[in-house]
C-alpha positions as CSV (number, residue, x, y, z in Angstrom):
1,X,112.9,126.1,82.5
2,X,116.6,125.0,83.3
3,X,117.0,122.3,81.2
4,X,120.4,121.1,82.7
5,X,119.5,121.5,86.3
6,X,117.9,117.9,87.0
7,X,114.8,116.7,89.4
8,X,115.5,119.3,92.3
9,X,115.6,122.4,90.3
10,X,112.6,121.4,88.7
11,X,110.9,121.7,91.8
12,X,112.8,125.2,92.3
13,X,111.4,126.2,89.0
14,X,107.7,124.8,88.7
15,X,106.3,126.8,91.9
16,X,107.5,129.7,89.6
17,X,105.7,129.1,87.0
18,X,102.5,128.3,88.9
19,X,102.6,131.1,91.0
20,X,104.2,133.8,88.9
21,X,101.1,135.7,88.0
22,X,100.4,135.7,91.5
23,X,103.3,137.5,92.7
24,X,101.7,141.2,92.2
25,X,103.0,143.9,94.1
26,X,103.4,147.5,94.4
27,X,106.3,149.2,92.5
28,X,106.2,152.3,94.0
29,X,108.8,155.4,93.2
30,X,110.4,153.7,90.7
31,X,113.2,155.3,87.9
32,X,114.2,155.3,84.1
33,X,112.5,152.1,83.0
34,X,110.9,150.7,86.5
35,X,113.4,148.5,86.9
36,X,113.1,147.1,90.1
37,X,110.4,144.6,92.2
38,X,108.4,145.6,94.8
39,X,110.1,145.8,98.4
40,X,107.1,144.8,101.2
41,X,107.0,145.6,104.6
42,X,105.6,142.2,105.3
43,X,106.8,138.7,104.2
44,X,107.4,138.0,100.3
45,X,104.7,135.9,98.5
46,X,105.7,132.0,98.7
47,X,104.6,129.5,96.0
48,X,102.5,127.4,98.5
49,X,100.0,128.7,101.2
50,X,99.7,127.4,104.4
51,X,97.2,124.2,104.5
52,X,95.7,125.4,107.9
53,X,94.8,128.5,109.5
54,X,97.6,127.4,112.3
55,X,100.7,128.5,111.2
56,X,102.8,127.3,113.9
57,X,105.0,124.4,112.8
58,X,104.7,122.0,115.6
59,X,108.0,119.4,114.1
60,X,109.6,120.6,110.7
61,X,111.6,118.8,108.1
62,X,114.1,116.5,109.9
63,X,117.1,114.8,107.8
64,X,118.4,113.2,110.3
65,X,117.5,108.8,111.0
66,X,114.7,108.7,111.1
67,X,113.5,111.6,108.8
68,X,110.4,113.2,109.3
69,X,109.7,114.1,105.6
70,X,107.5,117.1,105.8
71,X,105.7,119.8,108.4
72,X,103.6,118.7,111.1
73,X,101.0,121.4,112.3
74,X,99.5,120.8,116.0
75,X,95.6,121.5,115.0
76,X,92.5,120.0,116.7
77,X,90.4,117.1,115.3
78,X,88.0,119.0,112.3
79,X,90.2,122.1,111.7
80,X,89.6,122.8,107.6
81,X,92.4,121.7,105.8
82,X,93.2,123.7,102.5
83,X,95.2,123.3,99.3
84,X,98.4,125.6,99.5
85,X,98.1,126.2,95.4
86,X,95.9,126.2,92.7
87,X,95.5,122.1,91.4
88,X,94.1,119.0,90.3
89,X,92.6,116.0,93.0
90,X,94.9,113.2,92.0
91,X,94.4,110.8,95.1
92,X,91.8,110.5,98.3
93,X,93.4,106.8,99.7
94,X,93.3,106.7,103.1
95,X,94.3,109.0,105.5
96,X,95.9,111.1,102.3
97,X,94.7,113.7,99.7
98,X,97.3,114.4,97.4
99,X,97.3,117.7,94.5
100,X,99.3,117.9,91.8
101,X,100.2,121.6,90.7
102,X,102.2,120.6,87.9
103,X,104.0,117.5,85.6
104,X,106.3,117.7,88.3
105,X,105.3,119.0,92.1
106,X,102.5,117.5,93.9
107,X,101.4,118.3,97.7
108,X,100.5,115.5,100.3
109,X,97.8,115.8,103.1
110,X,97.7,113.2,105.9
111,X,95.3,111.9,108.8
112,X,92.0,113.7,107.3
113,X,88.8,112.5,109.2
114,X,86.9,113.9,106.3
115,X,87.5,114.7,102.5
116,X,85.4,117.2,100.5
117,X,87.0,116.5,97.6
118,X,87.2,113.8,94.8
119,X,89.9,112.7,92.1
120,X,89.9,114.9,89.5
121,X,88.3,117.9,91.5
122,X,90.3,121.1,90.6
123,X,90.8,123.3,93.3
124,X,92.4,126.7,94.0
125,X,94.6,128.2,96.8
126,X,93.1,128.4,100.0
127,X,89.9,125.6,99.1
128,X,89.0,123.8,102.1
129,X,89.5,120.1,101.1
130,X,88.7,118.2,104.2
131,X,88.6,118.3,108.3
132,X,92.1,117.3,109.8
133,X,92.2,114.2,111.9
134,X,94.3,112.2,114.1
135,X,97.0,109.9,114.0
136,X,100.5,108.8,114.8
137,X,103.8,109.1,112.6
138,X,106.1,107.7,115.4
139,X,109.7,109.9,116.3
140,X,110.2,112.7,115.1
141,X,106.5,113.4,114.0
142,X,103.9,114.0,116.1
143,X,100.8,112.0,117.5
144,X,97.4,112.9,118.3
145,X,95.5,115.5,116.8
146,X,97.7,117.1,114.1
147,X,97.8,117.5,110.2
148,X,101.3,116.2,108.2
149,X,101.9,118.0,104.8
150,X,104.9,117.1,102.7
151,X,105.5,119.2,99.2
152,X,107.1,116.1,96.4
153,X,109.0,116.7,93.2
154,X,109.1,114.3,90.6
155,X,112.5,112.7,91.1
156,X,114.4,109.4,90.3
157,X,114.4,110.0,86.4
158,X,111.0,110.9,86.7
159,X,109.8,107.6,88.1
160,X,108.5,108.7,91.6
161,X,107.6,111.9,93.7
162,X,110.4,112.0,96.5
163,X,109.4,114.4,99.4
164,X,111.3,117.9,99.5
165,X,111.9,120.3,102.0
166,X,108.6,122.5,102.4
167,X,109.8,125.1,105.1
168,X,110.7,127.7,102.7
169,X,108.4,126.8,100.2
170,X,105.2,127.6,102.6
171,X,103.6,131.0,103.4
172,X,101.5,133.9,102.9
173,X,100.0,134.7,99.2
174,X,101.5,137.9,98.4
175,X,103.0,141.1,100.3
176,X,100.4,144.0,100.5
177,X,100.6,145.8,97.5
178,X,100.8,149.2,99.7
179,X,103.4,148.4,102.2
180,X,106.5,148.8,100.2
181,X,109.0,150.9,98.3
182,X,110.9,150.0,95.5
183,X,114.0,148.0,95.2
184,X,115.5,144.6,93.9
185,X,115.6,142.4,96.4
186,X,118.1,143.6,99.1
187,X,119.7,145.9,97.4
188,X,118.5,148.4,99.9
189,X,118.4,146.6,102.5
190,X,114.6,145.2,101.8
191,X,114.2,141.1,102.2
192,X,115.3,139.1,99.1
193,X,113.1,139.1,96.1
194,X,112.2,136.2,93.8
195,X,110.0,133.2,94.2
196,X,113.0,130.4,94.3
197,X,116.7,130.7,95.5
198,X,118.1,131.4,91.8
199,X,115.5,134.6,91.3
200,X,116.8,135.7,94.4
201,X,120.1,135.7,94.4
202,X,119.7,137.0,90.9
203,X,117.9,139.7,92.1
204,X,120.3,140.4,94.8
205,X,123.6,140.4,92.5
206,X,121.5,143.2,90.2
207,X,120.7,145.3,92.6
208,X,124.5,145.4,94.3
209,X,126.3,146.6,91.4
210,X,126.0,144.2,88.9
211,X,124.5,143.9,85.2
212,X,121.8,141.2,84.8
213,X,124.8,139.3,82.4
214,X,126.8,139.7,85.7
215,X,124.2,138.6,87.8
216,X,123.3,135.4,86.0
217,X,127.0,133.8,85.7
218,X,127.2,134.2,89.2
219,X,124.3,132.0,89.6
220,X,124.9,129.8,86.5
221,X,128.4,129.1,88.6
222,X,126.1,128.7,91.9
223,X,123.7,126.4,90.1
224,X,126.4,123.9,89.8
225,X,128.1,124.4,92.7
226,X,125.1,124.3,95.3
227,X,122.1,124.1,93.3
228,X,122.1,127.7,95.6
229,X,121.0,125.4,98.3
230,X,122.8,127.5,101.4
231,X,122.8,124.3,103.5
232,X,124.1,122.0,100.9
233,X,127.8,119.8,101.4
234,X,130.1,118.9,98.9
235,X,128.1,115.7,97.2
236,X,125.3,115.7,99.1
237,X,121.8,114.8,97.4
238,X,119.6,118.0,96.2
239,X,117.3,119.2,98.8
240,X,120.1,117.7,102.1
241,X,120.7,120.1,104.7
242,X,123.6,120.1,106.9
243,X,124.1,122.7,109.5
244,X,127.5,124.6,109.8
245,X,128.4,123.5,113.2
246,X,128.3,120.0,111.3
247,X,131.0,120.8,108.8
248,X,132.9,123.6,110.2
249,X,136.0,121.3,110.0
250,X,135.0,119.9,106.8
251,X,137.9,120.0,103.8
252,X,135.6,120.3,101.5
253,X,132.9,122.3,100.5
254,X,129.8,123.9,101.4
255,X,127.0,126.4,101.1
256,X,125.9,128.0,97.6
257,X,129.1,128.7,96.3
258,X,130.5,125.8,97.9
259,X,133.3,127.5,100.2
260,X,136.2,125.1,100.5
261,X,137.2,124.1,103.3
262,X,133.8,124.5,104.7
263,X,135.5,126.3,107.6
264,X,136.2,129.0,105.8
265,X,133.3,131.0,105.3
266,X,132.0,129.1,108.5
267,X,134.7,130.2,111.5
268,X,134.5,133.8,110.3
269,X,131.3,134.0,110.7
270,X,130.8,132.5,114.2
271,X,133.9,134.3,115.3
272,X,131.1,137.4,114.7
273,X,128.3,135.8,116.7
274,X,126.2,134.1,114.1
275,X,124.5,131.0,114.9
276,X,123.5,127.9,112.3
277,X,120.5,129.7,111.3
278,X,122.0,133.0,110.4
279,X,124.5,131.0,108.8
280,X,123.0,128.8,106.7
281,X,120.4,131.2,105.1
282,X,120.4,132.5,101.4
283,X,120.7,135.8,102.9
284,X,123.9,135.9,105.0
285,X,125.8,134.1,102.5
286,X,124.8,136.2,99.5
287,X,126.1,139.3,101.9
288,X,128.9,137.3,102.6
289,X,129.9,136.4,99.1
290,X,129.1,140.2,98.4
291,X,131.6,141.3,100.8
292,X,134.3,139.0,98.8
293,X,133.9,140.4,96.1
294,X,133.6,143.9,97.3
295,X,137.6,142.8,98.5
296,X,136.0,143.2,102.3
297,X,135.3,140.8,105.1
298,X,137.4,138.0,106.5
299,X,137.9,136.5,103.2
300,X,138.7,138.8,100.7
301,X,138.2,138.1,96.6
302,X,138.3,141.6,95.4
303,X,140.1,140.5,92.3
304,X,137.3,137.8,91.6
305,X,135.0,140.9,92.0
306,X,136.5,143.2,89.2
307,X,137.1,140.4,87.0
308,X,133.3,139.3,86.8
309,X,132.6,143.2,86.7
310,X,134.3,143.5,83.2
311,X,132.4,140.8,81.9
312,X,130.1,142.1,79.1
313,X,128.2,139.2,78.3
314,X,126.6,136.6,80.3
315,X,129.3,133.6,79.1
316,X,132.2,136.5,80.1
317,X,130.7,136.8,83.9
318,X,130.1,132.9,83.7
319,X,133.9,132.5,83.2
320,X,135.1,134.6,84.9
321,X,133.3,133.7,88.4
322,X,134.5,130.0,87.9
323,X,138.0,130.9,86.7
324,X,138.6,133.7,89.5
325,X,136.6,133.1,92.4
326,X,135.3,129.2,92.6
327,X,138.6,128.1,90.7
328,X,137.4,124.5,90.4
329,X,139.9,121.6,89.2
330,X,140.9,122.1,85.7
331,X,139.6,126.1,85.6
332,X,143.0,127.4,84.2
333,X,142.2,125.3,80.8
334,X,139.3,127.4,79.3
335,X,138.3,125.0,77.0
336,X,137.3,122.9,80.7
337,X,133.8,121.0,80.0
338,X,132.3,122.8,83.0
339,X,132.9,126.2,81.2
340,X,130.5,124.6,79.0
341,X,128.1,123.4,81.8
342,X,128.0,126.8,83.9
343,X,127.7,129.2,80.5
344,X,124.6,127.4,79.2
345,X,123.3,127.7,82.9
346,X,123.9,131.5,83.2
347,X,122.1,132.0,79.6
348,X,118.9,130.2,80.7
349,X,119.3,132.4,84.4
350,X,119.3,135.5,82.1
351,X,117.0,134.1,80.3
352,X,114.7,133.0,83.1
353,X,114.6,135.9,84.9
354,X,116.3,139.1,83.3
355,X,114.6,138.9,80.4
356,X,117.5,137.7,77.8
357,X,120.4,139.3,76.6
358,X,121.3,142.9,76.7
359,X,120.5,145.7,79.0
360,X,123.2,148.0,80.9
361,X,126.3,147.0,82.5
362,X,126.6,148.0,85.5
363,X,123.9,149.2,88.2
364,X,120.1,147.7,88.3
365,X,120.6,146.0,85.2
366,X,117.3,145.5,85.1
367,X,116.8,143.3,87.8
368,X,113.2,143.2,87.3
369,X,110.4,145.3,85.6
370,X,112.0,144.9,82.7
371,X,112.8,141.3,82.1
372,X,111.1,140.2,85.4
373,X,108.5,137.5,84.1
374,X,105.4,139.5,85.9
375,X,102.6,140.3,84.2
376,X,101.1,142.0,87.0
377,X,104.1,143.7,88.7
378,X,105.0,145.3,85.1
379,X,101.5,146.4,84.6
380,X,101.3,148.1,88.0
381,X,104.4,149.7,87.8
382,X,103.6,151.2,84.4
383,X,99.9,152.5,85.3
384,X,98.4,155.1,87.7
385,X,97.2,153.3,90.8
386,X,93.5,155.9,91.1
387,X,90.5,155.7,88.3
388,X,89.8,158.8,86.9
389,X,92.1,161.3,88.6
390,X,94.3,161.3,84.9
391,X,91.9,161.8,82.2
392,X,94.1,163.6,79.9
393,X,95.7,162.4,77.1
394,X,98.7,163.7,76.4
395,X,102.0,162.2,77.1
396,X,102.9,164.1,80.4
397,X,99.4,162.4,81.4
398,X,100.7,159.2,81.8
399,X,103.0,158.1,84.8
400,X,106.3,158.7,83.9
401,X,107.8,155.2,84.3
402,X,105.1,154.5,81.2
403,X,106.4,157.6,79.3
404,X,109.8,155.7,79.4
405,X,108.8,152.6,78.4
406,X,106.5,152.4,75.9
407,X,108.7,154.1,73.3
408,X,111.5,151.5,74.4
409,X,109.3,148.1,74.4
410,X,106.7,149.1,71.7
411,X,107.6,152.0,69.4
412,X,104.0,153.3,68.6
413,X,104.2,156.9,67.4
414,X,100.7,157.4,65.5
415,X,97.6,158.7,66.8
416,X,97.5,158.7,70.9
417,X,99.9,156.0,71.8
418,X,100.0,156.9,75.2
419,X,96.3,156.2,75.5
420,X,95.6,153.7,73.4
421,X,94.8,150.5,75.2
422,X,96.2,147.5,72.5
423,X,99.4,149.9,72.8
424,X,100.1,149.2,76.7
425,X,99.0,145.6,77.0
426,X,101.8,144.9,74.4
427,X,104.2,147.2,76.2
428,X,103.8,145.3,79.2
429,X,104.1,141.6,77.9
430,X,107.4,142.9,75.8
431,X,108.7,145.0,78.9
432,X,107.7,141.8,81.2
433,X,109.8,139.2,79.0
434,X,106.6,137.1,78.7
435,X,105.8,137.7,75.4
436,X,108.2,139.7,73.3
437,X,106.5,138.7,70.1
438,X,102.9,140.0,71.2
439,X,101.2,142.1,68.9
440,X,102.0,145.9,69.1
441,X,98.9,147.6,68.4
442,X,95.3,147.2,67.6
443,X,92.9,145.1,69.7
444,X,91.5,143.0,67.0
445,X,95.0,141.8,65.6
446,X,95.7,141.3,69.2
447,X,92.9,138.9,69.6
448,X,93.9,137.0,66.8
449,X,97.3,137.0,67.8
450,X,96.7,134.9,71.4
451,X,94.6,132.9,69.5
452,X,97.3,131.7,67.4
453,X,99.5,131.8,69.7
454,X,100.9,128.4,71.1
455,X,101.7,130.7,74.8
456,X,98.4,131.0,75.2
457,X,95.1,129.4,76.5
458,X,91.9,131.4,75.6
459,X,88.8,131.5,77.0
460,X,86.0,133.3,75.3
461,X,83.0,132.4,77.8
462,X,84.1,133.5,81.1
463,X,82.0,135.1,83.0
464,X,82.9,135.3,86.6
465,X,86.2,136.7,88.7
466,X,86.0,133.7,90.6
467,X,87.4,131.6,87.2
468,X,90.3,134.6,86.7
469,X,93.9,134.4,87.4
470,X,96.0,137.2,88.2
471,X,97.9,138.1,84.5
472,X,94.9,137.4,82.4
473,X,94.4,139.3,79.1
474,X,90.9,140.7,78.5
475,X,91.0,141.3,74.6
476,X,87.8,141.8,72.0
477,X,87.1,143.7,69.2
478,X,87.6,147.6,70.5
479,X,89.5,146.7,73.9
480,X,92.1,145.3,76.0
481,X,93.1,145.4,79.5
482,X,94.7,142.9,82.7
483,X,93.7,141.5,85.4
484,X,95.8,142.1,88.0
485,X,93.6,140.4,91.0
486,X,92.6,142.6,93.8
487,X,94.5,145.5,95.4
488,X,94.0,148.8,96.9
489,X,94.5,152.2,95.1
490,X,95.9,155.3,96.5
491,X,92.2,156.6,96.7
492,X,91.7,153.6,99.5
493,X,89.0,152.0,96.7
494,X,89.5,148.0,95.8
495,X,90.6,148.1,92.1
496,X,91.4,144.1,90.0
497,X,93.0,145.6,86.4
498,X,94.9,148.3,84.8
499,X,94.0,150.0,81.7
500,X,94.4,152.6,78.7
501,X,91.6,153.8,76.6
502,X,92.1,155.5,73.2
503,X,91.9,159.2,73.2
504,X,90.2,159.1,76.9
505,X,92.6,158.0,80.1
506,X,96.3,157.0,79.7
507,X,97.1,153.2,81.6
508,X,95.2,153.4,85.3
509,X,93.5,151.3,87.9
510,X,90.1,150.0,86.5
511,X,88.3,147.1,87.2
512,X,86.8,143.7,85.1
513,X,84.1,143.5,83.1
514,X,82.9,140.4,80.6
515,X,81.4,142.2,77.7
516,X,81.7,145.6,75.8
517,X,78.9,146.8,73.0
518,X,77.9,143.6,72.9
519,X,81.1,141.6,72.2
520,X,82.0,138.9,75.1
521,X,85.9,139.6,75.6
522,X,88.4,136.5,75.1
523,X,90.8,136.3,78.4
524,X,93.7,134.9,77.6
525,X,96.6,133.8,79.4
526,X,99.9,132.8,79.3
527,X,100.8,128.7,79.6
528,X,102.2,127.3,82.6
């Protein structure tokens, strides 16, 4: 978590967390140490599902007076209504069911004719928790048959949950695992990567010729310019949007690197036919600031560009981006308080989502794979994606993204390594960033490791897929694999986990099972 970053990058941060074992894709053709993400043909994974089977937003978020505070989807009278993430029940008054995912994000359901569920139920993704209904929010929401669904963040010092923008927040589980190549998130011209607007532009700065130290003072420097909100003015609240036709002859600033005059990145850009849309998304104006840097475009900052390139360490880059390209008030005096600010926010960035400190300077940096915070992405990426088409077990057996790694994140060297199963669970929790400190070898020190572990929350009486989540640890006695949720193999069969086993297969599809010789396993997995 960001400590620094306040009630609106909680939000940015918590569907993260609930969602990041989730996020399982394909990582498909990838180099030296796999590190990439997956690139889908379809639309990235977002960290809510939709709440109907209608997709079609019927009004959006509206900031204007009055403010229609969330989406309002045009669906007949008894459509199913379903939670958009995994949850707990917290309120059925009225009209409303209300979910809480976390301490600090709840989702809001209103004009129900019918509630299936109770306070405290606990509920997963896609659950059916009532029958829509009908009723009337008055201009700009919608009357009549219709559900209204607002996503909330704790805000106000933690006193209240204020409604947040939900557009980009809502969508499809997960990409099909099949449908993509290998990249980190645009840097081949792929959609961005990452499950909130930091991840992302992380991503994207990792995969355009910047380390992951690089990367992450760019967006420590973004964080407290914009909060990387793309539509965000100069000292406008988190979560505001303002359209660049709005502020094209604004003085000050705007977007997430807060171009000042707004106009500046703004004319250029319409000047080239872009609309507000174009404009105002994450996308364009990660291009755009890449082109700056790259010394190309309207608004050349080449020398901003080589500066942060030189940078060796994460504080370096932070410095460097605020001294060279934002060049805030005060940036000539190095010893500047918001130095200070934007360093500590680049180390949690790098942190957050490249893993810590270290890695190459220059190219991927290890944008993801390595550092990347997914269980099941690193697990994939590392293991064969058919059962029983590499029985060997010799070194060249394994896939050679795994022959790189596990010397790298876990050092075995005795009998089999490239087999045994203890060997690449831990190489994929170290490789991942998850758990760095997880046990190297041997399944029965593993076991006792999670269950000392304060990461962890173990169950030892599962017995049913239904009570898994994607990222789950099966550990016992003589075994240990993950549970990677469903996806399809390269033989066209349905496969859930990935797996070693000593002296038989090196890491490869497989699916779950509760007990071995007689010994239930223990799943466990990582905390929230």
């Amino acid at each position: 978590m960001l400590p620094i970053l306040g009630g609106v990058f909680l939000f940015l941060l918590l569907p993260l967390l609930i969602v990041i074992a989730m996020m399982a894709g394909s990582l498909a053709a990838l180099g030296g140490d796999g590190q990439c993400v997956p690139i889908a043909g379809g639309e990235v994974g977002k960290p809510f599902g939709y709440p109907t089977k209608e997709h079609g937003i019927e009004q959006g978020w509206d900031n204007g007076n009055p403010k229609h505070t969330g989406l309002d989807y045009k669906v007949a009278a008894g459509t199913a209504v379903l939670a958009a993430a995994d949850g707990r029940v917290v309120s059925v008054d009225g009209d409303w069911v209300k979910i809480q995912h976390d301490e600090g994000v709840q989702t809001w359901y209103e004009f129900l004719q019918s509630k299936k569920v109770h306070v405290g139920d606990k509920v997963k993704r896609g659950d059916e928790i009532g029958k829509s209904g009908s009723g009337d929010e008055g201009k700009p929401g919608i009357s009549g048959d219709h559900l209204h669904f607002e996503l909330r963040a704790l805000m106000n010092g933690g006193n209240q949950f204020d409604p947040i923008d939900p557009t980009d927040q809502v969508g499809d589980a997960a990409p099909d695992p099949n449908s993509g190549g290998c990249g980190c998130g645009n840097g081949s011209g792929g959609p961005l990567i990452g499950t909130n607007n930091q991840q992302k532009a992380f991503n994207f700065f990792a995969s355009n010729g910047y380390s992951k130290e690089q990367a992450a003072g760019i967006v420590g420097n973004m964080i407290h310019e914009s909060g990387v909100e793309p539509a965000r003015k100069q000292g406008s609240p988190p979560g505001s949007v303002t359209h660049p036709s709005d502020v094209v002859g604004y003085s000050g600033g705007w977007g997430i690197v807060q171009w000042t005059p707004a106009g500046k990145m703004i004319t250029p850009s319409m000047e080239q036919g872009a609309d507000d849309n174009k404009i105002e998304s994450l996308e364009f104006q990660l291009s755009f600031l890449k082109q700056q840097l790259d010394g190309e475009g309207p608004v050349p900052e080449g020398d901003a560009g080589q500066q942060v390139k030189k940078a060796k360490t994460v504080e370096d880059a932070a410095v460097a981006f605020g001294r060279y390209f934002e060049r805030f008030l005060g940036s000539d005096n190095l010893s500047n308080a918001r130095y200070s600010q934007r360093k500590t926010a680049a180390k949690e960035v790098l942190q957050t989502f490249g893993g810590g400190a270290g890695g190459s300077t220059g190219g991927a940096g290890g944008c993801a794979g390595a550092g990347n915070g997914d269980i099941v992405a690193t697990a994939r990426s590392l293991a064969w994606d058919t059962l029983g088409q590499h029985p060997g077990v010799a070194k060249g057996d394994a896939k050679p993204e795994y022959q790189n790694a596990m010397p790298k994140y876990n050092g075995a060297t005795t009998y089999t390594p490239y087999t045994d199963c203890g060997v690449f669970v831990a190489t994929v929790m170290v490789m991942s960033g998850v758990d760095k400190e997880y046990f190297r070898r041997g399944t029965p020190s593993q076991r006792d490791y999670v269950r000392g572990s304060p990461k962890y929350q173990v169950f030892d009486n599962l017995n049913s897929v239904s009570e898994l989540q994607p990222g789950d640890i099966f550990v016992n006695n003589s075994h240990t694999f993950i549970y990677t949720g469903n996806y399809k193999g390269g033989d066209g069969r349905t496969y859930n986990s990935v797996s070693a086993s000593l002296g038989s297969r090196v890491p490869q599809a497989s699916n779950a099972y509760f007990v071995l010789n007689g010994d239930h396993f223990s799943v466990a997995r990582i905390k929230k």
